[in-house]
PyMOL CGO cylinders between C-alpha atoms (Angstrom):
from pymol import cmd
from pymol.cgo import CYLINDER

trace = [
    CYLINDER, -56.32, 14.81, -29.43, -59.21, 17.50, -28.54, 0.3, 1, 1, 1, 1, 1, 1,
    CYLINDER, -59.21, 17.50, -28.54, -60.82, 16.69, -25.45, 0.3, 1, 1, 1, 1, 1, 1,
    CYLINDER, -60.82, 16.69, -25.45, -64.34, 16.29, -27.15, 0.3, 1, 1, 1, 1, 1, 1,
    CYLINDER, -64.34, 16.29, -27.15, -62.21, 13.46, -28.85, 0.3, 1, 1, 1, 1, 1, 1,
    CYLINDER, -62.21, 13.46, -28.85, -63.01, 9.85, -27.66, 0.3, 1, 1, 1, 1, 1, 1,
    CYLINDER, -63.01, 9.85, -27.66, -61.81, 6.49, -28.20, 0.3, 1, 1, 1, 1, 1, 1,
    CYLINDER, -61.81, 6.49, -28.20, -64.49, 5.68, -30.91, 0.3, 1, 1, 1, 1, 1, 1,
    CYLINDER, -64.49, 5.68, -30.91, -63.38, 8.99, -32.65, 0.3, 1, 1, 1, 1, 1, 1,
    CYLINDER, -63.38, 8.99, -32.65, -59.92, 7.35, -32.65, 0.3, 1, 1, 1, 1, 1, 1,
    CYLINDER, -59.92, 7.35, -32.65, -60.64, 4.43, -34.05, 0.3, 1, 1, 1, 1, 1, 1,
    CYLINDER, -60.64, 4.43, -34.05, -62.92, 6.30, -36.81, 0.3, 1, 1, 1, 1, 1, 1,
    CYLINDER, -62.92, 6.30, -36.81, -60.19, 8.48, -38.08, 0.3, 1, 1, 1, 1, 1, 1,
    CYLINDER, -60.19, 8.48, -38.08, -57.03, 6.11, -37.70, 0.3, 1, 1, 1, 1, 1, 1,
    CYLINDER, -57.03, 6.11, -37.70, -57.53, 2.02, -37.38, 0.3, 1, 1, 1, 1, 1, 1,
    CYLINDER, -57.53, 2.02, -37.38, -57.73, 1.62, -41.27, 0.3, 1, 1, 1, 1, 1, 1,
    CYLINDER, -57.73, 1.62, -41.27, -54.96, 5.04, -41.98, 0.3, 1, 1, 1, 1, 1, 1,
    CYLINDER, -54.96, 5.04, -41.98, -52.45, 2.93, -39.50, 0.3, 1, 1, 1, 1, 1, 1,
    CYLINDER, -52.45, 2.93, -39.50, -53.08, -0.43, -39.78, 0.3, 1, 1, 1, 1, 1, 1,
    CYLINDER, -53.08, -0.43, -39.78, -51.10, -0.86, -43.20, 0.3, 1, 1, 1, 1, 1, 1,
    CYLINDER, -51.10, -0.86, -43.20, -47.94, 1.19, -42.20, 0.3, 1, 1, 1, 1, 1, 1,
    CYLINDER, -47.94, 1.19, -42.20, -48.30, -0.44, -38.12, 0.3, 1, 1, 1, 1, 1, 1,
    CYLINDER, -48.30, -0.44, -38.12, -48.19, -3.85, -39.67, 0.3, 1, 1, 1, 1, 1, 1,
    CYLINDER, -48.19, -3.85, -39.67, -45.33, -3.44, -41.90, 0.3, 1, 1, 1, 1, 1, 1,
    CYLINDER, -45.33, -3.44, -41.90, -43.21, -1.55, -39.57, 0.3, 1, 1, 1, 1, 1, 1,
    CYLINDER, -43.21, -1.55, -39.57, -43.42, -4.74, -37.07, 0.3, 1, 1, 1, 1, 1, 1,
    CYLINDER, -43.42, -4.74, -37.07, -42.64, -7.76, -39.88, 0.3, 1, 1, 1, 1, 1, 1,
    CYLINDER, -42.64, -7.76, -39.88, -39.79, -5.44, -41.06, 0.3, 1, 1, 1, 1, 1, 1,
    CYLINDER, -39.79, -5.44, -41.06, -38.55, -4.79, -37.64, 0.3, 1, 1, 1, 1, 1, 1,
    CYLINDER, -38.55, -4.79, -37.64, -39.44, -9.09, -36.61, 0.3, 1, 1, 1, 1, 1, 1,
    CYLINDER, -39.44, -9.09, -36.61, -39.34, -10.33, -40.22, 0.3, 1, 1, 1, 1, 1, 1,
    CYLINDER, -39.34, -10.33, -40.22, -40.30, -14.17, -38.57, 0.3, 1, 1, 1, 1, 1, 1,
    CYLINDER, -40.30, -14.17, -38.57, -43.54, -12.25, -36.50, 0.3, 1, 1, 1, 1, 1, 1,
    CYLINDER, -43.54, -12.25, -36.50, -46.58, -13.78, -38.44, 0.3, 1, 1, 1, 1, 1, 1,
    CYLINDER, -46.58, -13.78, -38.44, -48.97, -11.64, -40.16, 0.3, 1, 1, 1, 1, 1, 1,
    CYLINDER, -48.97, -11.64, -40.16, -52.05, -12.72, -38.01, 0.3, 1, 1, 1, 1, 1, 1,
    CYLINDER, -52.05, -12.72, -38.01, -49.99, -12.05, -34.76, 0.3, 1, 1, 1, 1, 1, 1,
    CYLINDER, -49.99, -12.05, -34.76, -49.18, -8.24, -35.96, 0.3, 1, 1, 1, 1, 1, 1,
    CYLINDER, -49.18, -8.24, -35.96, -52.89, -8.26, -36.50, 0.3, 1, 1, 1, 1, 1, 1,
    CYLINDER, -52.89, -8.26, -36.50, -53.81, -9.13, -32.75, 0.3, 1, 1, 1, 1, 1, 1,
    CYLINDER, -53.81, -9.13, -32.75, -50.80, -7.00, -31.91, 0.3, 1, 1, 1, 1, 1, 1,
    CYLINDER, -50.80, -7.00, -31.91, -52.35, -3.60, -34.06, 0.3, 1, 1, 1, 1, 1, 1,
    CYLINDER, -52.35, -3.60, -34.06, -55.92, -4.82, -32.11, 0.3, 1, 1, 1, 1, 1, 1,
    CYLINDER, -55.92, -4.82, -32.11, -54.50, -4.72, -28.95, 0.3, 1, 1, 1, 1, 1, 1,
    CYLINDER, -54.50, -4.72, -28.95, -52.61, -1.58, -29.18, 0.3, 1, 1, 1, 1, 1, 1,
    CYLINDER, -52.61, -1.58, -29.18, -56.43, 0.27, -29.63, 0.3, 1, 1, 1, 1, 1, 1,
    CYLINDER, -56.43, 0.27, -29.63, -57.33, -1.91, -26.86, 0.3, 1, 1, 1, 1, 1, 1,
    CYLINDER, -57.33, -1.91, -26.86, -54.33, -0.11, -24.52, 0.3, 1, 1, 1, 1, 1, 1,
    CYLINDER, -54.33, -0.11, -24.52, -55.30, 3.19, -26.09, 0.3, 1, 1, 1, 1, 1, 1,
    CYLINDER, -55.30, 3.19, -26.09, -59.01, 2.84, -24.63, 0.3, 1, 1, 1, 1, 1, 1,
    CYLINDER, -59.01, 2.84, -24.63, -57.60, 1.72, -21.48, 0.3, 1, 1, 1, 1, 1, 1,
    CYLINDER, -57.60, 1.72, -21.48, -55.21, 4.77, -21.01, 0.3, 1, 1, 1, 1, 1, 1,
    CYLINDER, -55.21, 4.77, -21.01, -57.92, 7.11, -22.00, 0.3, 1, 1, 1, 1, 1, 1,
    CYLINDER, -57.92, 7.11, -22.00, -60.43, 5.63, -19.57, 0.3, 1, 1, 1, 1, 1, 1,
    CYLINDER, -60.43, 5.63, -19.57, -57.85, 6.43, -16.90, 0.3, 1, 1, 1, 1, 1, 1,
    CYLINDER, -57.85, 6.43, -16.90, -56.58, 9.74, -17.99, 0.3, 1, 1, 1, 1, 1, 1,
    CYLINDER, -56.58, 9.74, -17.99, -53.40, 8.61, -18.99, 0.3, 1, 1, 1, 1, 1, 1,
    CYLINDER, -53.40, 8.61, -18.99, -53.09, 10.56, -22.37, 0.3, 1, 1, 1, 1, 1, 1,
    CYLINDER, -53.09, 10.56, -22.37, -52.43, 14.11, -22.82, 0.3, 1, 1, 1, 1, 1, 1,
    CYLINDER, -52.43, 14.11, -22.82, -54.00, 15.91, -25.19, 0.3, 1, 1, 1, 1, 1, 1,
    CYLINDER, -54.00, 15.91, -25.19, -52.86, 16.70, -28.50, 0.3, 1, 1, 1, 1, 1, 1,
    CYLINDER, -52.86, 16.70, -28.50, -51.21, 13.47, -28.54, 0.3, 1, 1, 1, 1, 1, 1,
    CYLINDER, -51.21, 13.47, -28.54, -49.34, 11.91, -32.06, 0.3, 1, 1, 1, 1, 1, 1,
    CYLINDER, -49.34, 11.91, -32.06, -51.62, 9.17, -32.48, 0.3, 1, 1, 1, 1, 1, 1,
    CYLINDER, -51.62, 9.17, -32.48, -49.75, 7.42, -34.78, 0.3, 1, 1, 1, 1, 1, 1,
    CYLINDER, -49.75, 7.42, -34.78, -46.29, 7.56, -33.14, 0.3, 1, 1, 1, 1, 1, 1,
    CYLINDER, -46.29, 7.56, -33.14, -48.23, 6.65, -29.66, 0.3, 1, 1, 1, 1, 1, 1,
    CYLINDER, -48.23, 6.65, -29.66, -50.18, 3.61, -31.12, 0.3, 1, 1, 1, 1, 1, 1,
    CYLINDER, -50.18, 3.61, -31.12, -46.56, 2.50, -33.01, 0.3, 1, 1, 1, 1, 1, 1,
    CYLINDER, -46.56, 2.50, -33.01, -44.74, 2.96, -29.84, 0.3, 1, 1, 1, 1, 1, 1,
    CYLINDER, -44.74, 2.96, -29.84, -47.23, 0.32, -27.94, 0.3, 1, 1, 1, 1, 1, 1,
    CYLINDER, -47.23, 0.32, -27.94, -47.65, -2.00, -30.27, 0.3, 1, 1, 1, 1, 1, 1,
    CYLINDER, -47.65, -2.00, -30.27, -43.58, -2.04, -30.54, 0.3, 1, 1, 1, 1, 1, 1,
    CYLINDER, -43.58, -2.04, -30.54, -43.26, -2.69, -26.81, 0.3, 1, 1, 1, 1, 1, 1,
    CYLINDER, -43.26, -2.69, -26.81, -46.15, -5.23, -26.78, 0.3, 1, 1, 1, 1, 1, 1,
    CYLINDER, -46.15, -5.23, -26.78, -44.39, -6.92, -30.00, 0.3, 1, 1, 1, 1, 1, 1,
    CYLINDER, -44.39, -6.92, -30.00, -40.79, -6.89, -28.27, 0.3, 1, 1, 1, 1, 1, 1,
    CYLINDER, -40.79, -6.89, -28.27, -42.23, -8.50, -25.35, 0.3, 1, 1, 1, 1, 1, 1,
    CYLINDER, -42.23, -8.50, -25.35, -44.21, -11.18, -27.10, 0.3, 1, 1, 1, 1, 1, 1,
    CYLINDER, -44.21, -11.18, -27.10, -40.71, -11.85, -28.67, 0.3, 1, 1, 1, 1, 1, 1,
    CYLINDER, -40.71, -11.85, -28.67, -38.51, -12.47, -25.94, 0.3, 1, 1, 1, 1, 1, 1,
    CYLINDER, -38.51, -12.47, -25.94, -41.41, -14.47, -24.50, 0.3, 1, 1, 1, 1, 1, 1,
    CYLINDER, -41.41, -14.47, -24.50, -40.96, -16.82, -27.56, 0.3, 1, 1, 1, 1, 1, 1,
    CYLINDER, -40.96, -16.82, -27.56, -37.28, -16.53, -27.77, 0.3, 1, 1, 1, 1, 1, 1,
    CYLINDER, -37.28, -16.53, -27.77, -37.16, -13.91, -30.43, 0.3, 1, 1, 1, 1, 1, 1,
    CYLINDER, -37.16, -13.91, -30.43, -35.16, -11.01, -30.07, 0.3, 1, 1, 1, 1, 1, 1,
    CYLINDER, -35.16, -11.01, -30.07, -34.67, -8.12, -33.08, 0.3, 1, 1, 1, 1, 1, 1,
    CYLINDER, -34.67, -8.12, -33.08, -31.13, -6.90, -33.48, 0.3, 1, 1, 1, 1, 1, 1,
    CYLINDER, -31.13, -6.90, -33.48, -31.13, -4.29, -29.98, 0.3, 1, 1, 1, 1, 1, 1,
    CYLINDER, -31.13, -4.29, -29.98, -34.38, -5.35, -28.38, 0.3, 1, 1, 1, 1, 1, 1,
    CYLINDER, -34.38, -5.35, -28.38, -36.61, -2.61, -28.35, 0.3, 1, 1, 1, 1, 1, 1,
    CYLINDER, -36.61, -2.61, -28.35, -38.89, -0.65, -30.30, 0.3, 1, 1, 1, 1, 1, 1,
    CYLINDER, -38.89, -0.65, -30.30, -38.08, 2.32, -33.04, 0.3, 1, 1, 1, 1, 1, 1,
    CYLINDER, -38.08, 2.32, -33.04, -36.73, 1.31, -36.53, 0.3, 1, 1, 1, 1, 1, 1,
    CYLINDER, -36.73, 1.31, -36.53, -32.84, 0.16, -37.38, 0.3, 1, 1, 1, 1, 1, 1,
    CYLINDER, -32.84, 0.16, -37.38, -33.32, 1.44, -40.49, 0.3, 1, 1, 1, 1, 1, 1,
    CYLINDER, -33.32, 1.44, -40.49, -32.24, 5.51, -39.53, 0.3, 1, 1, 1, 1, 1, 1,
    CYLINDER, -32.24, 5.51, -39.53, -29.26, 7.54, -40.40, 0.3, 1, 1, 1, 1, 1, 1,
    CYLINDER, -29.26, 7.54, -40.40, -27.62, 10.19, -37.99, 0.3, 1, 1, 1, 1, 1, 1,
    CYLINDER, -27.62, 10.19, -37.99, -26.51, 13.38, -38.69, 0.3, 1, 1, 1, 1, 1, 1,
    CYLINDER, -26.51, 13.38, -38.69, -23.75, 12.88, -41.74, 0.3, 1, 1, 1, 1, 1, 1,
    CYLINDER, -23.75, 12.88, -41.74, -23.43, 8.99, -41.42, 0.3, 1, 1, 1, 1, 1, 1,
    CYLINDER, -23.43, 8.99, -41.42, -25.05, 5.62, -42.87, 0.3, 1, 1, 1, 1, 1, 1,
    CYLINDER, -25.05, 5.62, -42.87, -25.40, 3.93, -39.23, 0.3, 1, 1, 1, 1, 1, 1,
    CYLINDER, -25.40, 3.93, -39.23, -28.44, 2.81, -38.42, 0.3, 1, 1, 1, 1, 1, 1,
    CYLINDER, -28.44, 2.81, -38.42, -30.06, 4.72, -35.08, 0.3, 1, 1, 1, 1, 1, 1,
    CYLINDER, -30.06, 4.72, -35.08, -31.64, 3.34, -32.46, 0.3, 1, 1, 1, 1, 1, 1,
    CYLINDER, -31.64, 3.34, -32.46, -33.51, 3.92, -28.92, 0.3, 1, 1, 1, 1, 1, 1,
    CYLINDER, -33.51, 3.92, -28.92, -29.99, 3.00, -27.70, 0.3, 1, 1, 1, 1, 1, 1,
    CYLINDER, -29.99, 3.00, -27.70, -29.39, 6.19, -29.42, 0.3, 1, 1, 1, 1, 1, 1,
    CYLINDER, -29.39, 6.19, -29.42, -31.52, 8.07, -27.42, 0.3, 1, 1, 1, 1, 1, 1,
    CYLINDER, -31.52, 8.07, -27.42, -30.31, 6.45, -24.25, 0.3, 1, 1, 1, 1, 1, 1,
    CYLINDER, -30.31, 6.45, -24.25, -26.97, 7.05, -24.40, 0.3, 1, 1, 1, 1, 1, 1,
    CYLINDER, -26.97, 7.05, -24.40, -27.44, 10.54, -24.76, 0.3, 1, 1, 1, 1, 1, 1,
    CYLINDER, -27.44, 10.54, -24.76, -28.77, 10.26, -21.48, 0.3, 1, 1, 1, 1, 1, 1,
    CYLINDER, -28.77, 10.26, -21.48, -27.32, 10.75, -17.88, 0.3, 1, 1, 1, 1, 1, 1,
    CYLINDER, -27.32, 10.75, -17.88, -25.45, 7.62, -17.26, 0.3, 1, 1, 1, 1, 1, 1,
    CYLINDER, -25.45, 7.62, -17.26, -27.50, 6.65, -14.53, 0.3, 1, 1, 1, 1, 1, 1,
    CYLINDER, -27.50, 6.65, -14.53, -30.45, 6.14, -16.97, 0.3, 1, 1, 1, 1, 1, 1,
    CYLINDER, -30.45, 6.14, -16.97, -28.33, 4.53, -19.14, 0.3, 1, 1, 1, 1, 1, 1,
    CYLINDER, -28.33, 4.53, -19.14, -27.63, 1.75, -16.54, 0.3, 1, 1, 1, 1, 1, 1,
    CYLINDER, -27.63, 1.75, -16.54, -31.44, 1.27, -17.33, 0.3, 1, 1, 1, 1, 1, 1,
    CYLINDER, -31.44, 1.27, -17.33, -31.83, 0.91, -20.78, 0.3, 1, 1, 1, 1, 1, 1,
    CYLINDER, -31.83, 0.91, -20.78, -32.92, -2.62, -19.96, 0.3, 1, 1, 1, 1, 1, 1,
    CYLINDER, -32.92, -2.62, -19.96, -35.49, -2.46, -18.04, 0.3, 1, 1, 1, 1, 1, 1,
    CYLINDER, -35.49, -2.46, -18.04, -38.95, -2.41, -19.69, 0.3, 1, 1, 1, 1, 1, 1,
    CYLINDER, -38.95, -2.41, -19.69, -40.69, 0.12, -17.50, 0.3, 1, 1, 1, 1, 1, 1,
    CYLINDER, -40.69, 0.12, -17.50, -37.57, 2.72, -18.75, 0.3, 1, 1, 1, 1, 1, 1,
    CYLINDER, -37.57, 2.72, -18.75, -38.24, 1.52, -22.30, 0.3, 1, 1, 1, 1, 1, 1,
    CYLINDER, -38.24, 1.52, -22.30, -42.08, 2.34, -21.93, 0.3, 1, 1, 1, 1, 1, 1,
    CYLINDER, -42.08, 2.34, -21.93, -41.78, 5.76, -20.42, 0.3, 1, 1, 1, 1, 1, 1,
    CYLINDER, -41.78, 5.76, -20.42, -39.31, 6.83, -23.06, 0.3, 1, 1, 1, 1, 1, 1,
    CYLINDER, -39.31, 6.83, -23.06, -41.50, 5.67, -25.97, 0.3, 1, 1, 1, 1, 1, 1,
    CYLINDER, -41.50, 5.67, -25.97, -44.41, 7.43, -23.93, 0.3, 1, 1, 1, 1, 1, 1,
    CYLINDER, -44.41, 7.43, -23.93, -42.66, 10.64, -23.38, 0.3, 1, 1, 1, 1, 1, 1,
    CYLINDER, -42.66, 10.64, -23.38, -41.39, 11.06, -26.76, 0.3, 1, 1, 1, 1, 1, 1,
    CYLINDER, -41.39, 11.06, -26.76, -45.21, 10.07, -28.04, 0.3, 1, 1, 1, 1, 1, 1,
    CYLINDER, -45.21, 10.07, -28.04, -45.97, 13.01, -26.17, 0.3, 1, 1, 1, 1, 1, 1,
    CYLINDER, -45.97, 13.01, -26.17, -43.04, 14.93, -27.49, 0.3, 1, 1, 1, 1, 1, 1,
    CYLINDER, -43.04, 14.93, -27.49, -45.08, 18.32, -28.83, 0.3, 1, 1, 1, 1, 1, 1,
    CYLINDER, -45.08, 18.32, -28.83, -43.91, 19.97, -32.14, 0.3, 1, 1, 1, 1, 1, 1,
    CYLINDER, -43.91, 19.97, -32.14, -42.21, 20.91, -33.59, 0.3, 1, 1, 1, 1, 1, 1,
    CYLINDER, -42.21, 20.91, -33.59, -39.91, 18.96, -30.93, 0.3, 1, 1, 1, 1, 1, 1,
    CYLINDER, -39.91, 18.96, -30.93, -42.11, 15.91, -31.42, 0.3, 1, 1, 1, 1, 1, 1,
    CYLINDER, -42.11, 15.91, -31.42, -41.37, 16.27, -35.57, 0.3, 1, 1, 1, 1, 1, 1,
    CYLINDER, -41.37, 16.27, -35.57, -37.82, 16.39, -35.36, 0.3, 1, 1, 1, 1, 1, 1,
    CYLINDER, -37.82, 16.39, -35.36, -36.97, 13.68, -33.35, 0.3, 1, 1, 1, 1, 1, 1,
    CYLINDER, -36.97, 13.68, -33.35, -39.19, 11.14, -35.43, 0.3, 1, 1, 1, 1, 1, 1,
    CYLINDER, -39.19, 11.14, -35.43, -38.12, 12.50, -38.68, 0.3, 1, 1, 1, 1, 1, 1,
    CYLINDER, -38.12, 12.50, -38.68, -34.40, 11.99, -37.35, 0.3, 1, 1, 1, 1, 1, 1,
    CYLINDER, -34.40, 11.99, -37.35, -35.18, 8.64, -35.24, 0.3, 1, 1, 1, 1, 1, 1,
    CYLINDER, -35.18, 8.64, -35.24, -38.26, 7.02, -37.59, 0.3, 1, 1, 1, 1, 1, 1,
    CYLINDER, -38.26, 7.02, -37.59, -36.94, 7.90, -41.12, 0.3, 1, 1, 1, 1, 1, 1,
    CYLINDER, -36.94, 7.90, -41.12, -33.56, 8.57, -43.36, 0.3, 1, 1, 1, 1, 1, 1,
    CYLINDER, -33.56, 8.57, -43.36, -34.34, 12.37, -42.85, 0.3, 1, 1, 1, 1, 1, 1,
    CYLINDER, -34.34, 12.37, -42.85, -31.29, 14.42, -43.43, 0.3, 1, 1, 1, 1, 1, 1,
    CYLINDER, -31.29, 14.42, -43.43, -30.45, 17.59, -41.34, 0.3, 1, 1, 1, 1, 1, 1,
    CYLINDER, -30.45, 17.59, -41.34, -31.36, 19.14, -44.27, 0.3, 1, 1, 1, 1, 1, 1,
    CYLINDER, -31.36, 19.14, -44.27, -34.89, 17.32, -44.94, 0.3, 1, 1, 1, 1, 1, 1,
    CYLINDER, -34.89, 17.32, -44.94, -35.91, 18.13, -41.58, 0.3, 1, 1, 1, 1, 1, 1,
    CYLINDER, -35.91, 18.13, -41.58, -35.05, 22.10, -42.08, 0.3, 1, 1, 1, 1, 1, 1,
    CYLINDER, -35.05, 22.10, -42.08, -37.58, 21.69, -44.57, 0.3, 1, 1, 1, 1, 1, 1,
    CYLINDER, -37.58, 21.69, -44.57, -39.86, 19.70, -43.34, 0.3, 1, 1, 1, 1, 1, 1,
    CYLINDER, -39.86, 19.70, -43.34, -39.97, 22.23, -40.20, 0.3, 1, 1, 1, 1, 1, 1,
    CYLINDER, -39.97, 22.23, -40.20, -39.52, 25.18, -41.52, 0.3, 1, 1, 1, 1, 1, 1,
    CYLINDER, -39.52, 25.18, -41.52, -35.94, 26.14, -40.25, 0.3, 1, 1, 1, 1, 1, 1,
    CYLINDER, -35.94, 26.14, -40.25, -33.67, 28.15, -41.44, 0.3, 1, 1, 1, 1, 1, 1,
    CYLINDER, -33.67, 28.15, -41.44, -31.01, 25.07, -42.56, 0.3, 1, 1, 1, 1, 1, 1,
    CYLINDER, -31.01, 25.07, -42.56, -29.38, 22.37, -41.87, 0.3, 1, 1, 1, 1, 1, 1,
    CYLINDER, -29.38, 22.37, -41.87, -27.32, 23.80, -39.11, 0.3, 1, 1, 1, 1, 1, 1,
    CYLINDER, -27.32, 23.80, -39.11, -30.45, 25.28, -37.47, 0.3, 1, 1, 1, 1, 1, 1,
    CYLINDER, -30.45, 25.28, -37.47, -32.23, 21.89, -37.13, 0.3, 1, 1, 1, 1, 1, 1,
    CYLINDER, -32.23, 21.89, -37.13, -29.43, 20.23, -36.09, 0.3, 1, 1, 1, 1, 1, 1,
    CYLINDER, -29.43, 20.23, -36.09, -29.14, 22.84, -33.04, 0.3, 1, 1, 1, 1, 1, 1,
    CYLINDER, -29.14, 22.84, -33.04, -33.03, 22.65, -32.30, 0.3, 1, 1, 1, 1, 1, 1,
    CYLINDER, -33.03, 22.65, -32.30, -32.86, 18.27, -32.32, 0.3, 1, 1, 1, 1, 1, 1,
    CYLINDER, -32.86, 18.27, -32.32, -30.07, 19.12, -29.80, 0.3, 1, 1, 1, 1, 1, 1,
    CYLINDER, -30.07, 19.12, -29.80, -32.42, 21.68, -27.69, 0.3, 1, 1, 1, 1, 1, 1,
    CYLINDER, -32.42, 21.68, -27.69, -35.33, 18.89, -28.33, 0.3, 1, 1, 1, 1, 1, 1,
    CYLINDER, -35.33, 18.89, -28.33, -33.31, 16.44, -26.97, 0.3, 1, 1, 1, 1, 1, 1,
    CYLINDER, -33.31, 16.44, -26.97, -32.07, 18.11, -23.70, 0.3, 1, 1, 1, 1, 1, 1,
    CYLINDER, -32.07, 18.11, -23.70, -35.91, 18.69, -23.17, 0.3, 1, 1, 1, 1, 1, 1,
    CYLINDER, -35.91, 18.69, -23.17, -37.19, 15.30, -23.83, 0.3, 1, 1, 1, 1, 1, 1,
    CYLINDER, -37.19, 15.30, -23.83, -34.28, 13.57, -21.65, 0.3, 1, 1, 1, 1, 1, 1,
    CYLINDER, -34.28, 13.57, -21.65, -35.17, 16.22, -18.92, 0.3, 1, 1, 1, 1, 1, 1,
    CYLINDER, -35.17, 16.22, -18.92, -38.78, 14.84, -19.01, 0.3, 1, 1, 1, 1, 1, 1,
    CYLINDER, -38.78, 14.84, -19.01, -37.57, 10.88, -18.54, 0.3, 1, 1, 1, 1, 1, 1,
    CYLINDER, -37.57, 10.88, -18.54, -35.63, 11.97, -15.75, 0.3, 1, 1, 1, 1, 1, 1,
    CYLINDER, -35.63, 11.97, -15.75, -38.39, 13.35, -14.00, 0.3, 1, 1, 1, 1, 1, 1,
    CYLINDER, -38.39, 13.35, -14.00, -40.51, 10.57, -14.86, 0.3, 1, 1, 1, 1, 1, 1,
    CYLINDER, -40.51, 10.57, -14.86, -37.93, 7.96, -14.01, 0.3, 1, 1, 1, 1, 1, 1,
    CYLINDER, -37.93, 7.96, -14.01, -37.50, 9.68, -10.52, 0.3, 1, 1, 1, 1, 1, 1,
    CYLINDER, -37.50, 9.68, -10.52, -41.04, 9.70, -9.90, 0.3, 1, 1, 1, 1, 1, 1,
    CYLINDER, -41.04, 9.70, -9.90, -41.21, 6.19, -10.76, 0.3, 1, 1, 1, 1, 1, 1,
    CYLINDER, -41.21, 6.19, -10.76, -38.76, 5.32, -7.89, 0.3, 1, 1, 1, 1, 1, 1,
    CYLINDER, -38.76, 5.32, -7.89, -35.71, 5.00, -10.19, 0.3, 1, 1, 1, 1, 1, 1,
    CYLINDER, -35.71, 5.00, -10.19, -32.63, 6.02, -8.74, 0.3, 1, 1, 1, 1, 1, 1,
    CYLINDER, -32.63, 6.02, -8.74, -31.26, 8.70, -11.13, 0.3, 1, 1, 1, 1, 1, 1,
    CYLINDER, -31.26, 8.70, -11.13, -29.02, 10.50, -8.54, 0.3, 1, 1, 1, 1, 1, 1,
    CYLINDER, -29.02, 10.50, -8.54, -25.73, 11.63, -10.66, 0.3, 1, 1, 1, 1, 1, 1,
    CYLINDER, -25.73, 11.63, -10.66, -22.85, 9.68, -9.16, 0.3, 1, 1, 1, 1, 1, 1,
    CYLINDER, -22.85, 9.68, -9.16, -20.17, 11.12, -7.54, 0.3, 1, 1, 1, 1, 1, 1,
    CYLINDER, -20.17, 11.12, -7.54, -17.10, 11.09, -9.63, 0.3, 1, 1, 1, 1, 1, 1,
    CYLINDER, -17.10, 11.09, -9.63, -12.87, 10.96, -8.49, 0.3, 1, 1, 1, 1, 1, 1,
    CYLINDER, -12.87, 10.96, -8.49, -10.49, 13.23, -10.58, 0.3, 1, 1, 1, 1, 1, 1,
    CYLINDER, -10.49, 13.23, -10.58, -9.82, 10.30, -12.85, 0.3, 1, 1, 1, 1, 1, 1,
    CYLINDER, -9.82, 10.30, -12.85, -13.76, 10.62, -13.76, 0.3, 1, 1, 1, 1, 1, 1,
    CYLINDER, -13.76, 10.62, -13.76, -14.32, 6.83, -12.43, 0.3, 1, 1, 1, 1, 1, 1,
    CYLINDER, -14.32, 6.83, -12.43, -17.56, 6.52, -10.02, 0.3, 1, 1, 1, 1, 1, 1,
]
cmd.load_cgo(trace, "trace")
């Protein structure tokens, strides 16, 4: 986002580019959600965009599309559990996503656990949930690239060298790493400045708490 951008420039450029893939990522991810509710859901996700820009919440040069997907998916997972619903882990990004060399599906439990294990103690809470999907919305690239291409799609090591212009495989897989460290140093802060109590536990020789 430029700052000469504003909300009805947004909605120009990308309600009709995001609607199609927003609306199918949410009945694939809550396949009994019905189409009319990922509607509202896609409406009110611009709605919380205007809202946050009216109060200065977004940075600019924000990924629109991973920051519209990423609060629609939290406003979706809450409308669930309000009904009963739950998806297979709870919370927002796509099951559908293979790791480095295997076929497992990845997950923002994923993400957390390569956390500090005081945030991981957290992974429930919804406030956690929301500044995680917020910082890595804000994730810059070629960090922010990476880390959707390895979280968001069935992007090889490989695919992602490409995509970004590294050297190979091995070079990508180091930078995700690096990307990682950064993005999980941000939460952190964020956490902590929330009020959460990320303090790193003291630990006994046996490495129990």
């Amino acid at each position: 986002m430029t700052m000469e951008e504003n909300f009805e420039d947004i909605v120009r450029k990308y309600y009709n580019r995001f609607r199609e893939p927003f609306m199918r990522k949410l009945t694939r991810q809550y396949p009994s959600m019905r189409l009319d509710t990922a509607e509202d859901l896609y409406q009110e996700a611009f709605l919380a965009v205007q809202d946050n820009i009216h109060r200065g919440k977004v940075r600019p040069n924000t990924d629109w599309n991973a920051y519209i997907l990423a609060i629609g998916l939290n406003m979706a997972s809450k409308e669930q559990r309000h009904e009963g619903i739950t998806d297979s882990f709870g919370i927002v990004y796509d099951r559908n996503m293979e790791g480095d060399n295997s076929g497992l599906g990845r997950k923002v439990e994923d993400i957390i656990k390569e956390m500090p294990e005081e945030e991981v103690s957290l992974c429930n809470n919804p406030e956690v949930l929301s500044r995680l999907g917020n910082e890595l919305a804000h994730t810059p690239d070629p960090c922010g690239k990476i880390i959707r291409l390895f979280y968001y799609t069935d992007a090889t090591m490989e695919d992602i060298a490409e995509e970004t212009g590294l050297k190979n495989a091995q070079t990508a897989k180091a930078k995700k790493s690096q990307c990682m460290s950064d993005l999980i140093n941000r939460v952190t802060a964020a956490l902590r400045r929330a009020g959460f109590d990320v303090t790193p536990k003291k630990r006994n020789r046996n490495g129990k708490n």
